[in-house]
C-alpha positions, 0 to 999 in steps of 0.5 A: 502193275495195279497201284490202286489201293483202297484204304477203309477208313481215312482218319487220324491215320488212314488220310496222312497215310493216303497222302503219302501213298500218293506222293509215292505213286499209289492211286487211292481210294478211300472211304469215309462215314462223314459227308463233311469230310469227302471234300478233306480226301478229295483236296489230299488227292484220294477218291472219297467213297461213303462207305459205313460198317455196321454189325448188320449192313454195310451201307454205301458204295463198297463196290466202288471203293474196291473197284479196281483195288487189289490191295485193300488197307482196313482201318477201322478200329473197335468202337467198344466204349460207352453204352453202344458196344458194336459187334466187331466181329460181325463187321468184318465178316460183312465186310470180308464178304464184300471182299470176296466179291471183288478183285482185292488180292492183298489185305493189310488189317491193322490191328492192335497189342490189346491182343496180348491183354495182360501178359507180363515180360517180352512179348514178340510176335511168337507169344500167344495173345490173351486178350483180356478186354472185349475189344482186344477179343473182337480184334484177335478174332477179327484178324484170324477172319483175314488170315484164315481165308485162302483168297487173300494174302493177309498181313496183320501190324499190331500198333502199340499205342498211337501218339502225334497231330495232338494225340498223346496220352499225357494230355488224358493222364494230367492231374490225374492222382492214384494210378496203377502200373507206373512201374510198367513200361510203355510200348508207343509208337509215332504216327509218322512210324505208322505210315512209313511201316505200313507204306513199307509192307506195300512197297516190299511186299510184305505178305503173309506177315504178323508184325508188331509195331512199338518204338523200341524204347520202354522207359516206366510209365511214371517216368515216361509221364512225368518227363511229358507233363514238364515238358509241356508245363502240364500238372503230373500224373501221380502213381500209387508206389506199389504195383504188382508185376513188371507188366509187358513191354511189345517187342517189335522182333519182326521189325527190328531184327528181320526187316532191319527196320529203323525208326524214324520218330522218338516218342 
């Protein structure tokens, strides 16, 4: 049986996320845009390739990165903030190009619940998305570029927002007075949780999958943040006392209630 596995994209979660492939023995192989950081995939075990996406060109050895993969994990998320807004879409279509070149099998795209946009209530894997932001658009069509080829067995994890290794949103939100939505909940989940849901869609084959991935606990936002700031000695956030709607709260029905999945790491 092939083991290799090609991650693009070893950051915040693809390097962790490496590692942990090859503690269970998976071979990996993965890419960076950085030169200073081949030596970090290097010394986690992972074979570096530079390898960087852009709307036009994909520049560097893709070919190497998937030579010998069948499986290939993309995790590359949009780059929409600032005055430089990339074409997403575009990105992924080069790079499924790419794919179709090689000898990858199996797609595991992870994706993100800024697809749903601004639904209110429960939303489980079988609500219809309405993206409402550029990136929660370029997403959901970047997806479907996957899901809709033949040549590939796609699977798709939707994280809610991702916290851990000194990412929390509570150190944005600090101080910060007048905000909207307090009442709304929070749909988050661990990176630790990550790792294990996308190590567990390798090892049980689960493909052909739409899976959303939210720790199933959704105190309110005011609540939530304030409970954070005082345990970490930060100034609270303050939220305006009316809002409009109840707000959406991410469902991981798939999860949960089909692969009988348990969460490991509270947020």
């Amino acid at each position: 049986m092939n083991n290799a596995v090609a991650i693009i994209g070893c950051g915040w979660l693809g390097l962790p996320l490496g590692k942990k492939l090859i503690e269970v023995g998976f071979k990996v192989q993965g890419s960076t845009t950085s030169e200073n950081k081949i030596d970090a995939l290097s010394n986690a075990g992972i074979i570096p390739f530079m390898v960087s996406l852009s709307e036009n060109a994909i520049t560097g050895h893709i070919d190497k990165l998937l030579d010998n993969a069948t499986i290939l994990i993309i995790n590359v998320p949009p780059k929409l903030r600032g005055e430089r807004n990339e074409n997403y879409v575009s990105k992924m279509q080069l790079l499924l190009n790419a794919l179709q070149k090689s000898k990858i099998k199996k797609v595991l795209f992870v994706s993100s619940t800024a697809v749903y946009g601004d639904i209110s209530g429960d939303v489980t894997e079988k609500t219809t998305p309405q993206p409402n932001t550029e990136s929660g658009k370029q997403l959901l069509a970047s997806e479907n570029i996957f899901t809709t080829c033949p040549q590939f067995e796609t699977t798709i994890v939707r994280f809610g927002g991702l916290i851990g290794l000194n990412r929390h949103p509570i150190n944005m939100l600090s101080g910060r007075k007048n905000l909207r939505n307090g009442n709304h909940p929070i749909n988050l989940i661990h990176l630790d949780d990550c790792i294990n849901i996308l190590l567990l869609t390798l090892k049980n084959n689960w493909w052909g999958e739409l899976i959303n991935a939210v720790y199933p606990n959704h105190p309110t936002k005011s609540t939530y943040y304030t409970q954070k700031a005082n345990e970490q000695g930060l100034i609270s956030p303050g939220y305006l006392k009316a809002s409009i709607g109840e707000g959406k709260k991410i469902v991981s029905n798939r999860l949960l209630n089909v692969k009988k999945y348990v969460f490991h790491t509270s947020i």
